[in-house]
C-alpha positions as CSV (number, residue, x, y, z in Angstrom):
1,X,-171.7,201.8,38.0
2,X,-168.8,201.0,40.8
3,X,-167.0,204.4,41.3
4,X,-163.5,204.6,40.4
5,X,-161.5,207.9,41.3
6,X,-157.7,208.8,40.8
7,X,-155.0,211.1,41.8
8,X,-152.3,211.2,39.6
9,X,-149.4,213.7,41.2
10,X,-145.9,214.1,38.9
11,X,-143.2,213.7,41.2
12,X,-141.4,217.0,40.2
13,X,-141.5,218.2,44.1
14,X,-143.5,218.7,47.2
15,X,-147.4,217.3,47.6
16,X,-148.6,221.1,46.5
17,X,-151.9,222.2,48.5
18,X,-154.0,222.7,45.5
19,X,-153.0,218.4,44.8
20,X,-153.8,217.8,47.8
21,X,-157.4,219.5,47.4
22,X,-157.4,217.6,44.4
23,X,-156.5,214.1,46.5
24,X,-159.2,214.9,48.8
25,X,-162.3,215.8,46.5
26,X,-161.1,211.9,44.7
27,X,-161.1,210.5,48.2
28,X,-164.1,211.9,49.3
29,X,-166.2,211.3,46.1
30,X,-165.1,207.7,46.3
31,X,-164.8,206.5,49.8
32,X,-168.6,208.4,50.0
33,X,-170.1,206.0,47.5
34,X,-167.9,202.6,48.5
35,X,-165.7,202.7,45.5
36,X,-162.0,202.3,44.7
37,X,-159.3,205.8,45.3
38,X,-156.5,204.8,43.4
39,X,-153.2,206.2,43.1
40,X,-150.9,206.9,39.9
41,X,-147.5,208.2,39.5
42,X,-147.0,209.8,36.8
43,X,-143.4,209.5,36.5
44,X,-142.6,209.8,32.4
45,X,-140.7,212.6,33.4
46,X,-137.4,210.7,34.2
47,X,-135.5,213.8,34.2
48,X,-137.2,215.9,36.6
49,X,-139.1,212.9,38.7
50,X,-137.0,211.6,41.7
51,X,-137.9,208.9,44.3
52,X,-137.3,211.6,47.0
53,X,-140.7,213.4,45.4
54,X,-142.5,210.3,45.2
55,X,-141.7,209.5,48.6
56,X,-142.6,213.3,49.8
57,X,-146.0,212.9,48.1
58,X,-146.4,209.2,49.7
59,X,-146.1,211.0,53.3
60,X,-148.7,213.8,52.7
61,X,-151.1,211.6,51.4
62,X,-150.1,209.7,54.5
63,X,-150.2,212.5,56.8
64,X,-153.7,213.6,55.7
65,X,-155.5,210.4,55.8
66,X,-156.4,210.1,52.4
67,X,-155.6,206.1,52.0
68,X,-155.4,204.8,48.7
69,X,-157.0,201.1,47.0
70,X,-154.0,198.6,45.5
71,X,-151.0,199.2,44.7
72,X,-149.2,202.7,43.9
73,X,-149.2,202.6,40.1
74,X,-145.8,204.0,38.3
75,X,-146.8,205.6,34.4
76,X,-143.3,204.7,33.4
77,X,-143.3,201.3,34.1
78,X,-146.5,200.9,31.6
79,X,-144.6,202.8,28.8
80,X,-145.1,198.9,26.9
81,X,-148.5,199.3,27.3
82,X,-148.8,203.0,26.3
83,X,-146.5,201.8,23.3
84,X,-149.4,198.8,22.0
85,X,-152.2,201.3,22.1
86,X,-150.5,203.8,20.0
87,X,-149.9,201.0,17.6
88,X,-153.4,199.6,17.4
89,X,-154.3,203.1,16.7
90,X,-152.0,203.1,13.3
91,X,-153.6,199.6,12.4
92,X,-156.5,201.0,12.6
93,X,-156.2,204.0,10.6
94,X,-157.2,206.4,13.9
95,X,-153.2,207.2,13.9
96,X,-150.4,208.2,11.3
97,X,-146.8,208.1,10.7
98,X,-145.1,211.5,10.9
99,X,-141.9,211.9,9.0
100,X,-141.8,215.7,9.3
101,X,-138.3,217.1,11.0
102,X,-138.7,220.0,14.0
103,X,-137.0,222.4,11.3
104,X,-140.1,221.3,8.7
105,X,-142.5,222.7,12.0
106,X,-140.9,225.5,12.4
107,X,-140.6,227.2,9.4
108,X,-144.7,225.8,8.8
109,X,-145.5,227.7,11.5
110,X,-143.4,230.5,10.7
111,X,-145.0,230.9,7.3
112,X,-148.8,230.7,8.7
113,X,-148.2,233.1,11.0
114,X,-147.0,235.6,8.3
115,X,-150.0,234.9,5.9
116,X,-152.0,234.9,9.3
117,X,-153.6,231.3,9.3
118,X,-153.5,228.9,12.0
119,X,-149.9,227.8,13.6
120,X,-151.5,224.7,14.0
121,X,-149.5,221.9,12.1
122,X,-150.7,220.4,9.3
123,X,-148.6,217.0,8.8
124,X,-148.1,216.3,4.6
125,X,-148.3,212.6,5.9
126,X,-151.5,212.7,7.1
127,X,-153.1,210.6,4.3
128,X,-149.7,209.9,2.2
129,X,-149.5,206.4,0.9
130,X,-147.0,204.3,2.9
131,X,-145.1,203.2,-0.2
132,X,-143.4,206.8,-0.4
133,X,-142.6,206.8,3.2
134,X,-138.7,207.6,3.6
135,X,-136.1,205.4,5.6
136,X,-135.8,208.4,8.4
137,X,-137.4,208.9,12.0
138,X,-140.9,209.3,12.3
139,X,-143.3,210.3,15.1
140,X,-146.8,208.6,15.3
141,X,-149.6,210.8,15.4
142,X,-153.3,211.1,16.1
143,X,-156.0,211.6,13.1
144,X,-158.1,214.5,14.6
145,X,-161.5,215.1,13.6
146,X,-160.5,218.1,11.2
147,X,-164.4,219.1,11.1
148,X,-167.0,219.0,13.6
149,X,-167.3,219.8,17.5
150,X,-165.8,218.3,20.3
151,X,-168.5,218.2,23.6
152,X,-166.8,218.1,26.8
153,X,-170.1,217.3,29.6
154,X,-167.9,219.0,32.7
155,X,-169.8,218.1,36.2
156,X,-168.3,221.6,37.4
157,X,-167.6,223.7,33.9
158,X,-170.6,222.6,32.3
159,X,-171.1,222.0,28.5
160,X,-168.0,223.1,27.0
161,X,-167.9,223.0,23.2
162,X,-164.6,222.9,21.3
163,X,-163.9,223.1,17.3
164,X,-162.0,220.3,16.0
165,X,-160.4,222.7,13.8
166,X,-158.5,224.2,16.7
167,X,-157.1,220.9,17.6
168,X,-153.9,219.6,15.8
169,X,-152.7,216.0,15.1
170,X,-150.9,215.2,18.4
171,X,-147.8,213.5,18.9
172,X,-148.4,209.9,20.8
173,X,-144.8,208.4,20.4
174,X,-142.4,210.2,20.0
175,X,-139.5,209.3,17.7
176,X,-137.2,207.2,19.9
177,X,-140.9,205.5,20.5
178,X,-141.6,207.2,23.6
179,X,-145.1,207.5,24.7
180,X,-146.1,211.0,25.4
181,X,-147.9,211.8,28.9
182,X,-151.6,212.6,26.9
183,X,-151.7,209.0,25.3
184,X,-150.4,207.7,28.8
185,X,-152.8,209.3,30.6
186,X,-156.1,207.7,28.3
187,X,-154.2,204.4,28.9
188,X,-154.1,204.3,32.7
189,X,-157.3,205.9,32.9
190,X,-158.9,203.1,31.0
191,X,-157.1,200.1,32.2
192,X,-157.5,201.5,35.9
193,X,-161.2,201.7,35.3
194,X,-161.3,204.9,36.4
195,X,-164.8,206.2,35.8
196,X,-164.5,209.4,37.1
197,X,-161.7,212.4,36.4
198,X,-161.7,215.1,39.0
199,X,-158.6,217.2,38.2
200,X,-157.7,220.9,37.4
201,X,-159.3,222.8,35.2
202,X,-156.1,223.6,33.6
203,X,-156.3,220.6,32.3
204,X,-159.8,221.2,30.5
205,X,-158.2,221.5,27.3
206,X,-156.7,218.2,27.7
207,X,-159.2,216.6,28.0
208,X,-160.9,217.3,24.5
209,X,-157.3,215.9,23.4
210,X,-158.0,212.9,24.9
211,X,-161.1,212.2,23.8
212,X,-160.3,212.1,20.5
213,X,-157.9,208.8,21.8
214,X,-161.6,207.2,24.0
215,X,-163.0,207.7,20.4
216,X,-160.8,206.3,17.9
217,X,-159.9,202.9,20.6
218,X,-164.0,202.9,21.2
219,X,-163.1,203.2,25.1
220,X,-165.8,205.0,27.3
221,X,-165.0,208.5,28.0
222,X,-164.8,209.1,31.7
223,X,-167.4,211.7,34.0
224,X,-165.1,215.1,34.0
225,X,-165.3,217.5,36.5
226,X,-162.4,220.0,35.9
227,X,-162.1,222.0,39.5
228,X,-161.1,225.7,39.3
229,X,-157.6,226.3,40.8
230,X,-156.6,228.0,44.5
231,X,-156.1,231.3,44.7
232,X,-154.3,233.6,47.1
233,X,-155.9,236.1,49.7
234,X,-155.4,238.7,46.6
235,X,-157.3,236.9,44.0
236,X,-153.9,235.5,42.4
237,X,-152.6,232.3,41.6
238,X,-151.9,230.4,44.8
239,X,-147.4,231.1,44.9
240,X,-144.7,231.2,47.9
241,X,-145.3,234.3,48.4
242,X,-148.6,233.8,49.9
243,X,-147.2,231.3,51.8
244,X,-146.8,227.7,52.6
245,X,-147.5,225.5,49.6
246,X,-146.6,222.0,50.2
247,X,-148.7,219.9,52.8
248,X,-145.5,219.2,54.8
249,X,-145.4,222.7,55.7
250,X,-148.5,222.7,56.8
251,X,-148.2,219.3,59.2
252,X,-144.7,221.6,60.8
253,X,-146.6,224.7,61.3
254,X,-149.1,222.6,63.6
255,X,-151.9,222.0,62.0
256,X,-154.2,218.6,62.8
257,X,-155.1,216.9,59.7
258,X,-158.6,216.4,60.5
259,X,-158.6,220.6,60.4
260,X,-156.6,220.4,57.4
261,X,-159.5,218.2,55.6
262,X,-162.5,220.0,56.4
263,X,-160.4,223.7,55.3
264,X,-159.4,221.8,52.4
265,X,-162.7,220.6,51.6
266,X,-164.5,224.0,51.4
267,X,-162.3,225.7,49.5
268,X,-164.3,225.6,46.5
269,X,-166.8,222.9,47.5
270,X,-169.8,223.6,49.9
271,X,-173.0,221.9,51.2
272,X,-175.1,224.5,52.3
273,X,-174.2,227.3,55.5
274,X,-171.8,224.4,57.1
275,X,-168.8,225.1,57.8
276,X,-167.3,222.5,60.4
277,X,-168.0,219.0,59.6
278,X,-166.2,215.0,60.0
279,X,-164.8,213.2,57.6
280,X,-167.9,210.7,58.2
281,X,-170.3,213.6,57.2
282,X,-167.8,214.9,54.2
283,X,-168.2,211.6,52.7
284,X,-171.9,212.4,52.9
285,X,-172.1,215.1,51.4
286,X,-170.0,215.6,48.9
287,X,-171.0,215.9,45.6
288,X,-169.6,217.3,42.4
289,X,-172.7,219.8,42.1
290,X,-171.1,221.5,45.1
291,X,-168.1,222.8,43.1
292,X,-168.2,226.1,42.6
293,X,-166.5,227.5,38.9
294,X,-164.8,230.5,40.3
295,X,-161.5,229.7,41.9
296,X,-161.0,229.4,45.8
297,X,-159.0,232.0,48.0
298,X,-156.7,230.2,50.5
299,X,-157.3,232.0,53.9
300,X,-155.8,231.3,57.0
301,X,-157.5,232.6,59.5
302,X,-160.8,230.6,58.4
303,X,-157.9,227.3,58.2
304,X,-156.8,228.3,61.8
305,X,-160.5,228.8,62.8
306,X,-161.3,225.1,61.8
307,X,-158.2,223.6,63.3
308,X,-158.8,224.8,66.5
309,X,-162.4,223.7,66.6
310,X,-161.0,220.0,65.5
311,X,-158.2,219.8,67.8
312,X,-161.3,220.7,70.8
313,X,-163.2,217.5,69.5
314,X,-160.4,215.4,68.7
315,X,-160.5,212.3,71.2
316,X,-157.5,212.5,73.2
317,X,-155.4,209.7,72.8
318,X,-155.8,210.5,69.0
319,X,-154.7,214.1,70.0
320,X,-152.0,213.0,71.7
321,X,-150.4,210.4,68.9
322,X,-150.9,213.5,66.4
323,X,-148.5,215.7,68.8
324,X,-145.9,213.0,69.1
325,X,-146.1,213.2,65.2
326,X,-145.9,217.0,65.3
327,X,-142.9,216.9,67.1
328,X,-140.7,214.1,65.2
329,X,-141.2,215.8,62.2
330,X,-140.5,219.3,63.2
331,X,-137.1,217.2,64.9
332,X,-138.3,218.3,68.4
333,X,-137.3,216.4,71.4
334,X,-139.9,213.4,72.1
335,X,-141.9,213.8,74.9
336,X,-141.0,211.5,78.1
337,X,-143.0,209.0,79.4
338,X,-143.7,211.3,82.3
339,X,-144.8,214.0,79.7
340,X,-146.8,212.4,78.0
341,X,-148.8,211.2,81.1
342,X,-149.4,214.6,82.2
343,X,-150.7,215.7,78.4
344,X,-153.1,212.7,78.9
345,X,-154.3,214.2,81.8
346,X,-154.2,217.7,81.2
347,X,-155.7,217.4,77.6
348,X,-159.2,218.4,78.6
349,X,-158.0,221.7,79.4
350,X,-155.1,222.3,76.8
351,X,-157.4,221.3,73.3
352,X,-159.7,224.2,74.1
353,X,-159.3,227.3,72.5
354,X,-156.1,226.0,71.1
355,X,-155.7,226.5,66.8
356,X,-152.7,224.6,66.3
357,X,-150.1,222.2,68.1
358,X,-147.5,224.8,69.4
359,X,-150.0,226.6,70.7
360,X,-151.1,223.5,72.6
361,X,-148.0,222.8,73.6
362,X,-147.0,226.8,75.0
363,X,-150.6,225.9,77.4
364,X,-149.0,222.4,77.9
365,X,-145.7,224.3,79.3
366,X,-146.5,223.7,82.9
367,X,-146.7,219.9,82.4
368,X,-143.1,220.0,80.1
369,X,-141.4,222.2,82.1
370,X,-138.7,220.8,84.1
371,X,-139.0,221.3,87.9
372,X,-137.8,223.9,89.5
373,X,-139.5,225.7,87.2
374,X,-138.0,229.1,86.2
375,X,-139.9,231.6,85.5
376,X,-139.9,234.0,82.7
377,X,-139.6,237.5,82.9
378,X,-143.1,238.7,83.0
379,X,-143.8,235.7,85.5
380,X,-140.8,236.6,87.8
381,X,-142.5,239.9,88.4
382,X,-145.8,238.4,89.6
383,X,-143.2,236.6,92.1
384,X,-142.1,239.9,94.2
385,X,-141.5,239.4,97.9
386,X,-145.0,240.2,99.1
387,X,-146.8,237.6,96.8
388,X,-144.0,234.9,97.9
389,X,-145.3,235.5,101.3
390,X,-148.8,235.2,100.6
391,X,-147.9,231.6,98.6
392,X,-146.0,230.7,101.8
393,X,-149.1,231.6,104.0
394,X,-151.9,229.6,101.2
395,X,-149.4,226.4,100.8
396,X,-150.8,225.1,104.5
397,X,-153.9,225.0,103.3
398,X,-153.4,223.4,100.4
399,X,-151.7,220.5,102.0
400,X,-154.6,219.9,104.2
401,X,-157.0,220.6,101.1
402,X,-158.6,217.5,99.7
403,X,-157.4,217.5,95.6
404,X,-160.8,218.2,94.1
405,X,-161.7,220.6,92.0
406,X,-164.3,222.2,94.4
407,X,-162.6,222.4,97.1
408,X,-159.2,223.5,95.8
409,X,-161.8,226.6,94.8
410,X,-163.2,226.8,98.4
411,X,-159.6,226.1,99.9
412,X,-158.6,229.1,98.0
413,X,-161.6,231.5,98.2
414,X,-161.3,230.9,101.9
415,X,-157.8,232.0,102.4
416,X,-158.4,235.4,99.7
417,X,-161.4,236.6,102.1
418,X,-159.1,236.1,105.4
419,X,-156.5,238.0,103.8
420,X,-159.1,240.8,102.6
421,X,-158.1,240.0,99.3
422,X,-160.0,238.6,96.0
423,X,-158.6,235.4,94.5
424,X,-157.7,237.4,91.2
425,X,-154.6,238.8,93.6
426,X,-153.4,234.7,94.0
427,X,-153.6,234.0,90.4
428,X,-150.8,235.7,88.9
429,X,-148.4,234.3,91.8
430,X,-150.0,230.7,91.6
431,X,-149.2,230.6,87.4
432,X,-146.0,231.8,88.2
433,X,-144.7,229.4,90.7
434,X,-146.4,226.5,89.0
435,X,-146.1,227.1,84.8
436,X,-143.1,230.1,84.7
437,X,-145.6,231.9,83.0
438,X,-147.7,235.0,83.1
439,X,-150.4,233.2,80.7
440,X,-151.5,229.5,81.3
441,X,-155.1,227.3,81.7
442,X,-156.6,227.6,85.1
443,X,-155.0,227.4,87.8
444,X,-157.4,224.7,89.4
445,X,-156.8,222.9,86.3
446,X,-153.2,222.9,86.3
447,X,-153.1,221.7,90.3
448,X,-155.2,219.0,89.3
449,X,-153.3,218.3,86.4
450,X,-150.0,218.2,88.2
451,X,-151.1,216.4,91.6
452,X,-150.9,217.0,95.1
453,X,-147.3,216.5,95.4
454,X,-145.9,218.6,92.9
455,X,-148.2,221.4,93.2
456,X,-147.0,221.6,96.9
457,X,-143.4,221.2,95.5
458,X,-143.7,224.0,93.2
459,X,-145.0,226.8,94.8
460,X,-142.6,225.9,98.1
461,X,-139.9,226.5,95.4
462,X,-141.2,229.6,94.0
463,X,-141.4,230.9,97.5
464,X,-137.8,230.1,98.9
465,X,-136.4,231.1,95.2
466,X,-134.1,233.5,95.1
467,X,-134.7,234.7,91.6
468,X,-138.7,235.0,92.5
């Protein structure tokens, strides 16, 4: 059987976090055994969907990686569709016309609850004969198994058994001959040839809903696996309050998607102790066995703990394209072509140690500084009179220094022991003059970084400054 996994967002809003979990466990379950990832809209909604939602999820899908097969599919725009099966299913007996009004409901379910039975509804035109049918609206309705069990096989939840008698008739046009979203669902599902469901297990109960539709149309049910939700640090259900919550926030605050992947992908899903992995070896690995039942607890220290280990294997150039990315979408200026040469340089030394982009970037400030660079006020004090001088005594040496990385060191160890000092003393005066800052990478690797030329320029500044 050729794999065939969905995600079906509503757009209501934001790509949520726990969705995009959701996006990823599809993508990765597919693209791992070379089948199909498709993408639905589920859009029935029309009063709370917008194109601005659709768009927003498009982009976090987008900005995580998590490519889709064919064409974006919209739920409305299959309402026709939704409409036939629903019909077939009152040809067929498996469905019934409802003529009951909301106030009929109501006061059914007022009545039960009084004498203490069931508020399910119990529709009078269940098995009526269609000659006494009134000249009124009517809904149509599925003919649930009133007896009997209902198996759900969950690859995560296990064997879950359900009592028909708990499930009611439900609605699968409405009135104005609407589909409903549980009908539409079943529909897309089956004419997508989607093989598997990996979705929320708050939608568990739904899903013995929708069975009863596979059932009555002789479709084949789907593999479920129902995935337990994301939880904050405090064991509650994920909210703003701990937090970010949609995936654009996430790509703002810095994060590389590679990082983003990986956290994502072991928040409720493992493969034995590992912990940092590639998308290569995700594909791999994942499995549905490897879903744990209890829900995950979002935590970002372990989030910023991956990233940073991603962003120090990233290959650069990648690196690099990601920042630019960073930057346009938190409406930073773009970096110069003079920049962004000296990030391609300096990269080796910025990515390590580094756990998201602005924290790159604040290492990076010696390369995107302007020059003269002014120092801040921690730096300026490393800049007092008598470390000027000694800057102004080193810069000969550096200009006759050959600009390698071992003999910058010797150049430098050289002059310390001939002014009875330890290199440690130049440091803090060499960051200053040539970042504007008290904390930077190395100071080798920033003169290599920045060349000859401008080294010299720099710390000839710092010493003639005024301000230093």
């Amino acid at each position: 059987m050729s794999v065939v996994t969905r995600f079906a967002p509503s757009p209501t809003g934001f790509l949520h976090i726990g969705g995009a979990r959701t996006a990823l466990f599809n993508w990765l379950y597919a693209r791992g055994r070379g089948g199909k990832f498709l993408l639905r809209i589920e859009d029935t909604d029309r009063a709370r969907s917008t194109p601005e939602a659709t768009a927003a999820i498009l982009k976090g899908l987008d900005w995580l990686g998590l490519d889709h097969d064919g064409e974006v599919v919209s739920q409305f725009d299959r309402a026709p569709r939704h409409a036939e099966v629903a019909q077939a299913l009152l040809a067929k007996g498996a469905a019934y016309k409802c003529f009951s009004t909301p106030e009929e409901i109501s006061a059914f379910r007022e009545k039960a609850k009084e004498h203490g039975r069931s508020t399910l509804f119990q529709s009078p035109w269940r098995d009526a004969d269609p000659s006494s049918y009134p000249d009124a609206p009517y809904v149509i309705r599925l003919k649930t198994a009133s007896d009997g069990e209902t198996v759900i096989e969950d690859q995560v939840q296990g064997r879950v058994v359900i009592r028909n008698d708990q499930l009611d008739d439900m609605i699968l046009l409405r009135s104005d001959g609407t589909p409903v979203y549980m009908l539409a669902v079943v529909v897309d599902d089956h004419d997508m040839g989607v093989t598997h469901v990996i979705r929320g297990d708050d939608h568990l109960n739904n899903a013995a809903r929708q069975m009863g539709i596979y059932s009555a149309m002789g479709w084949d049910v789907p593999v479920w696996a129902h995935i337990p939700l994301i939880h904050g640090p405090d064991g509650k259900k994920l909210s703003k309050r701990h937090g970010a919550l949609g995936v654009d926030e996430y790509q703002k605050m810095g994060y590389p998607a590679a990082g983003m992947r990986n956290y994502l992908a072991r928040l409720g899903w493992s493969h034995g102790d590992d912990e940092f992995f590639t998308d290569a070896q995700a594909q791999d690995w994942f499995d549905l066995s490897g879903i744990g039942k209890s829900p995950a607890r979002f935590d970002f220290k372990k989030l910023e703990n991956l990233c940073g280990q991603h962003i120090a294997a990233a290959e650069d150039a990648a690196l690099l394209r990601e920042i630019e990315a960073y930057l346009d979408v938190t409406e930073e200026n773009p970096l110069t072509d003079a920049q962004r040469d000296g990030l391609a340089r300096g990269m080796y030394c910025l990515k390590e140690r580094a756990k998201t982009f602005p924290e790159l970037l604040e290492k990076a400030r010696f390369i995107l500084t302007d020059t003269p660079v002014v120092p801040d006020e921690k730096a300026q004090k490393a800049l007092d009179p008598v470390s000027r001088g000694i800057l102004g005594a080193l810069t000969p040496h550096l200009q006759n220094a050959s600009w390698s990385r071992e003999e910058l060191e010797a150049a430098t160890a050289a002059f310390a022991d001939a002014q009875g000092t330890k290199f440690g003393k130049l440091a803090g005066p060499l960051r200053a003059a040539l970042a504007g800052r008290a904390v930077t990478p190395s100071v080798f690797d920033m003169m290599l970084v920045l060349g000859k030329e401008e080294t010299i320029r720099r710390i000839e500044h710092a010493v003639t400054s005024e301000t230093g």
